[in-house]
C-alpha positions in Angstrom: -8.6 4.8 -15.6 -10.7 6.4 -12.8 -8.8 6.6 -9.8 -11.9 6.9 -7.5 -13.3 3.5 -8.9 -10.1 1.7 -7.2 -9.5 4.4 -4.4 -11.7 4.5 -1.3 -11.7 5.9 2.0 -10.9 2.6 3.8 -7.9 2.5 1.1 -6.0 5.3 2.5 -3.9 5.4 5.9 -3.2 8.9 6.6 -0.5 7.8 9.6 1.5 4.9 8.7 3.9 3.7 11.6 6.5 1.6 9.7 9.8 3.1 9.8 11.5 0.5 7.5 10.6 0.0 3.7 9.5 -3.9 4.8 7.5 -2.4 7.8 5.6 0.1 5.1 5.1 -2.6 2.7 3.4 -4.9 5.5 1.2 -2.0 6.9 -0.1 -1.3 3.5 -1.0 -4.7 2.6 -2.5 -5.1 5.9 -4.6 -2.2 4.9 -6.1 -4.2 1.7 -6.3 -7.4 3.3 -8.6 -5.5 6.1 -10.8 -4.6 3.2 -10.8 -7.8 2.2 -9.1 -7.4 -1.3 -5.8 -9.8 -0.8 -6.7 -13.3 -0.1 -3.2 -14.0 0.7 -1.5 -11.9 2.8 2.1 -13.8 2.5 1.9 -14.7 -1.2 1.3 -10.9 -1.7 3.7 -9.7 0.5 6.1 -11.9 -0.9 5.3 -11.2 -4.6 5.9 -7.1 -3.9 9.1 -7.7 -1.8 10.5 -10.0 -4.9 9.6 -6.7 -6.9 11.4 -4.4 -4.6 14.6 -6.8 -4.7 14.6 -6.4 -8.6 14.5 -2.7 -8.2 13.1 -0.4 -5.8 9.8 1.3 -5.9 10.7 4.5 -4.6 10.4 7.1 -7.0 11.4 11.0 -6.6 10.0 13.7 -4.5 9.0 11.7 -1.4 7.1 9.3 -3.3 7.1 5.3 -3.4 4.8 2.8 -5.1 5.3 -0.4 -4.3 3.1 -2.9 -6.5 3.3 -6.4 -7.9 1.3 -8.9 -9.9 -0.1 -11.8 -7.8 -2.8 -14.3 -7.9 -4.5 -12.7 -4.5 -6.3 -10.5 -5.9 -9.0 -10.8 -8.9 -8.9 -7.1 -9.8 -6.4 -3.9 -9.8 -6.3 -3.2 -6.2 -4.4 -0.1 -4.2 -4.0 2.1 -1.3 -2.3 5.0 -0.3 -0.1 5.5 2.6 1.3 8.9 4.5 4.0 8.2 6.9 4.3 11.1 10.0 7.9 10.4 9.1 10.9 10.1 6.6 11.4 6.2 5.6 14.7 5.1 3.6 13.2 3.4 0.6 16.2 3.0 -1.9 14.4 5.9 -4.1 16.0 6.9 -7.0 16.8 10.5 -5.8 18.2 9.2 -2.4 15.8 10.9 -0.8 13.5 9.2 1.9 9.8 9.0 1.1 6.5 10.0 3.1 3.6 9.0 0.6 3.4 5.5 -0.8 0.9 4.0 -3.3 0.7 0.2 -3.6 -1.0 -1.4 -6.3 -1.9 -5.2 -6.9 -3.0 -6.7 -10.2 -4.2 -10.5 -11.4 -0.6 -11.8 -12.7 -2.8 -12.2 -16.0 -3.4 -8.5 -16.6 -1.3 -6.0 -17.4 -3.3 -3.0 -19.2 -4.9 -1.6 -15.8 -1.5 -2.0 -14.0 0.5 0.1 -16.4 -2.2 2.5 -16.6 -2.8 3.0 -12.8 1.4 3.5 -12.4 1.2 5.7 -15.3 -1.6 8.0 -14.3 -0.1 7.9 -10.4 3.2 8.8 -11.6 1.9 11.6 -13.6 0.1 13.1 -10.3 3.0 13.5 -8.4 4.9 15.9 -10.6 3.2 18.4 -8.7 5.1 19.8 -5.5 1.7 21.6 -4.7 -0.3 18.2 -4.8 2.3 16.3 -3.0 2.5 19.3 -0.2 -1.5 19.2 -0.3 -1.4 15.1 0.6 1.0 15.6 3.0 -1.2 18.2 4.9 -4.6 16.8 4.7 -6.0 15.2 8.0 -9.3 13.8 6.0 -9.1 10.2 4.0 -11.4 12.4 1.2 -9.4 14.9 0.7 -6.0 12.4 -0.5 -8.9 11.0 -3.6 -10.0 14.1 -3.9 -6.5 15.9 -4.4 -5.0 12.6 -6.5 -8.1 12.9 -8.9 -8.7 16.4 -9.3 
């Protein structure tokens, strides 16, 4: 999968405000919504919540990537969030995270999902990728550093 084909600009928010896991998962949707990829705000946000409560999305190293498989959307959607500031997300290391990835996908198609958490999860092995995201002040530079 090709990151840049599902990863634009107007996909990443380089300052999220949300200082709850709830708060971060609403900003982010609100980010694909604006761009006119969710058709349903509430069934969507509803769909990656129910996710969350089955286990929580928050990986290691700072890192959380909320997703879920919903009828608003027709496609494999996502975005990328920075927050300025440590949010609790139940990760599996304890340890409060500062970039989030959220993905959507059609409830009727799993090969693109798996693939996009697969190569995402891969990227973030690197402490000098994650340090580089954190950093940047340009929306380019976040695709550019994630598909490099």
């Amino acid at each position: 999968m090709d990151l840049r084909t599902v990863l634009t600009t107007d996909m990443v928010n380089l300052h999220l405000k949300g200082s709850t896991k709830e708060e971060i998962i609403d900003e982010m949707l609100d980010i694909l919504v604006k761009a006119g990829k969710v058709t349903n705000k509430k069934a969507a946000l509803e769909c990656v919540l129910d996710r969350e409560r089955k286990m929580s999305t928050g990986m290691k190293h700072g890192i959380a990537i909320p997703h879920g498989k919903t009828d608003t959307v027709s496609d494999l959607v996502a975005c990328i969030g920075i927050s300025d500031k440590p949010v609790d997300f139940d990760s599996l290391d304890q340890e409060p995270c500062r970039i989030f990835i959220m993905t959507l996908s059609p409830v009727n198609k799993t090969g693109p999902h798996l693939q996009f958490l697969a190569e995402v999860s891969l990227l973030f092995k690197s402490a000098d990728k994650r340090q580089q995201i954190l950093n940047t002040q340009d929306k380019a530079d976040v695709i550019k550093i994630l598909t490099e």
